[in-house]
C-alpha positions as CSV (number, residue, x, y, z in Angstrom):
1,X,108.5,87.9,97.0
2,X,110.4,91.5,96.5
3,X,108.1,93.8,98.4
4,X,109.4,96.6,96.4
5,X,108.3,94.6,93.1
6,X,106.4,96.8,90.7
7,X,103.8,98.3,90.5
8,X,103.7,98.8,94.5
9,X,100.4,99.7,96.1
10,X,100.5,100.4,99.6
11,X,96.6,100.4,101.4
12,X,96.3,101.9,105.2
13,X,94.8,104.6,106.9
14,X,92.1,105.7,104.0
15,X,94.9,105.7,101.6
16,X,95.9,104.1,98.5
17,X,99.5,104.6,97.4
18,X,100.0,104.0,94.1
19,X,103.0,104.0,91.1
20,X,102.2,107.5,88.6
21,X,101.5,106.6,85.4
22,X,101.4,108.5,82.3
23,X,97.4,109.9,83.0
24,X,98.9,111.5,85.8
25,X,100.9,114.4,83.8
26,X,97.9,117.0,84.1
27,X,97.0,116.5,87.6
28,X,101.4,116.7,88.7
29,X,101.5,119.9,87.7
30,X,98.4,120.7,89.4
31,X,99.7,119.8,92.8
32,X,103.4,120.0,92.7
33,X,104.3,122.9,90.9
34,X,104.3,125.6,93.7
35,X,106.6,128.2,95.4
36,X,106.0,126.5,98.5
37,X,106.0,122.9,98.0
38,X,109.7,124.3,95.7
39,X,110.6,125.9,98.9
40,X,110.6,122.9,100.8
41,X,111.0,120.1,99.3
42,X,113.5,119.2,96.2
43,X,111.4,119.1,94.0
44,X,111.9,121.7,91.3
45,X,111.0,125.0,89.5
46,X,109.9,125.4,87.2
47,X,108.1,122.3,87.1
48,X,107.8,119.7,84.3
49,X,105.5,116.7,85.0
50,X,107.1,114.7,82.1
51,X,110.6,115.7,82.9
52,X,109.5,114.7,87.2
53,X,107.6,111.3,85.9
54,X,111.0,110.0,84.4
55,X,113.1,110.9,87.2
56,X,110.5,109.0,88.9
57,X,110.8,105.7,87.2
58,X,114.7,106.4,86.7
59,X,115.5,105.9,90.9
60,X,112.5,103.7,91.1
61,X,114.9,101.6,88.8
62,X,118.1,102.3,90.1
63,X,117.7,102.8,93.6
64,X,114.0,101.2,94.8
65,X,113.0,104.7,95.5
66,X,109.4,105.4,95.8
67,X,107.2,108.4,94.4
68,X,104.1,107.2,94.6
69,X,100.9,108.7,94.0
70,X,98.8,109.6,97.7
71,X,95.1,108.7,96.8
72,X,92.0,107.8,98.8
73,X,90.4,106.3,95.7
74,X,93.0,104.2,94.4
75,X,92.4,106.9,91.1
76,X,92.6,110.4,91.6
77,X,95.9,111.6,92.6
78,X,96.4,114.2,96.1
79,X,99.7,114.3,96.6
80,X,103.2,112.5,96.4
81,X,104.6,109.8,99.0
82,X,108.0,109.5,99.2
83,X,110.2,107.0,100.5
84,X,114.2,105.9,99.8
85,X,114.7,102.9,101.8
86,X,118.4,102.7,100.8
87,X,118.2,106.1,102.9
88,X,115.5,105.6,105.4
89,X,114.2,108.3,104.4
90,X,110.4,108.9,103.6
91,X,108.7,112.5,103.1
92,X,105.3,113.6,101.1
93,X,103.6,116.8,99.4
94,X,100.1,117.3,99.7
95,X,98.8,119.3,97.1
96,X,97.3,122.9,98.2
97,X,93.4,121.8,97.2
98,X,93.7,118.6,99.5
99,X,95.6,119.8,102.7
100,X,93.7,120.0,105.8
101,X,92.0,116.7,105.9
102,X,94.7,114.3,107.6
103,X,96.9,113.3,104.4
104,X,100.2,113.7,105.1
105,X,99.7,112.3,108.7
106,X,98.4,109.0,107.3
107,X,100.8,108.9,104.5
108,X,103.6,109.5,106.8
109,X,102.0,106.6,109.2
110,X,101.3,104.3,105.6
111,X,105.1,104.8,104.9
112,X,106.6,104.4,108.5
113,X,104.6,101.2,108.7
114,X,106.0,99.5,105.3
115,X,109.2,100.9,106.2
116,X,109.5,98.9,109.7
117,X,106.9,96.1,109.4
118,X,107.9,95.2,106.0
119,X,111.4,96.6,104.7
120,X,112.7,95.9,108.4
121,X,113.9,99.3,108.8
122,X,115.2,100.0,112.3
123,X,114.8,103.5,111.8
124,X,112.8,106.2,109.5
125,X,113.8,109.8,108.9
126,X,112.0,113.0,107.7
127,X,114.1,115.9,106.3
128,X,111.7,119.0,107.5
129,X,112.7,122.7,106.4
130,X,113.4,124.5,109.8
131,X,110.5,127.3,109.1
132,X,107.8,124.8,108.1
133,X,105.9,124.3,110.8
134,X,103.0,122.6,109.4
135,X,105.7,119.4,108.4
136,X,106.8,119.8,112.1
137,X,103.1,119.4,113.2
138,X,103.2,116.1,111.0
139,X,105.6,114.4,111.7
140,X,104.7,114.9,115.7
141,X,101.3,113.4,114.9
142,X,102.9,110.6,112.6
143,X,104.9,109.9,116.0
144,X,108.4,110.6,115.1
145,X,110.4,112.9,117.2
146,X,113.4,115.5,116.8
147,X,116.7,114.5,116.7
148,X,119.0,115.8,118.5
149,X,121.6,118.4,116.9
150,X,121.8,121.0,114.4
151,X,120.3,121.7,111.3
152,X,121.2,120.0,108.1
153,X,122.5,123.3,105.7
154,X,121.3,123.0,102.3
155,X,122.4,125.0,99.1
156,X,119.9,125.0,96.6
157,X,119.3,127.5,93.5
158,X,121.3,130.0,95.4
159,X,119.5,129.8,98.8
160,X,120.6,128.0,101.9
161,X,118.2,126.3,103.8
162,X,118.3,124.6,107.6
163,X,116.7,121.2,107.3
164,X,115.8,119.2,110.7
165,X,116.2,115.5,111.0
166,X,112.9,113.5,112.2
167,X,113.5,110.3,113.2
168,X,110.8,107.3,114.1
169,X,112.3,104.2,115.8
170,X,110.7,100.8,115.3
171,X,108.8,98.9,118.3
């Protein structure tokens, strides 16, 4: 069995990770479409949730990378979990009206879990902009640690950004 076989629902922590669908289009824009979340993540500006939902299903069908939906409900969408196994890579946006109650701790814990327990990943990264300390606080709390070295420089849209490289080992 393909644990990457769609739809994919991952279920831990008070979480429900789910595939977007189509319903979802209103509520993306709602949570992702922000100078922030642009600043530190790749996701971009301006925002177009129809645009966003194909790119979605285009490297969830090339590459097995996930964008799933963070819910408590299995329903109502909070926030995007991401995760590129090809990459070991794994990252998450909360949306501003749902931060402060533990949801991109336990999405990062969901993910890191799947990631070792079922992909068999040796190791999990995060890719945190250097000035967001909030992701810092996370990914502490999600039990990953810095790794050593410099920043990773990133050009995007004209700015340069410093991104620090996270990294959870498996047990």
């Amino acid at each position: 069995m393909d644990p990457l076989a769609w739809p994919l629902t991952l279920t831990g922590h008070g979480l429900v990770l789910r595939e977007w669908d189509d319903a979802d289009l209103e509520v993306m824009a709602d949570l992702l479409d922000h100078p922030e979340i642009h600043e530190n993540t790749p996701i971009p500006s301006p925002f177009d949730p129809a645009d966003y939902l194909a790119m979605i299903r285009r490297t969830r069908a090339e590459d097995n990378r996930l964008h799933l939906a963070i819910t408590t409900d299995g329903k109502a969408a909070l926030g995007l979990a991401f995760l590129a196994p090809s990459r070991a890579e794994a990252g998450y946006v909360v949306g501003p009206a749902h931060r402060g109650q533990g949801l991109a701790v336990r999405t990062t814990r969901v993910l890191t879990e799947f990631g070792h327990d079922v992909l068999g990943l040796n190791e999990l990264r995060l890719r945190i902009n250097t000035t967001n300390e909030p992701s810092k606080g996370v990914a502490r709390s999600a039990g990953y640690q810095l790794a050593p070295g410099e920043p990773e420089r990133l050009e995007r849209d004209g700015e340069v950004v410093f991104l620090e490289i996270w990294t959870h080992q498996a047990d």
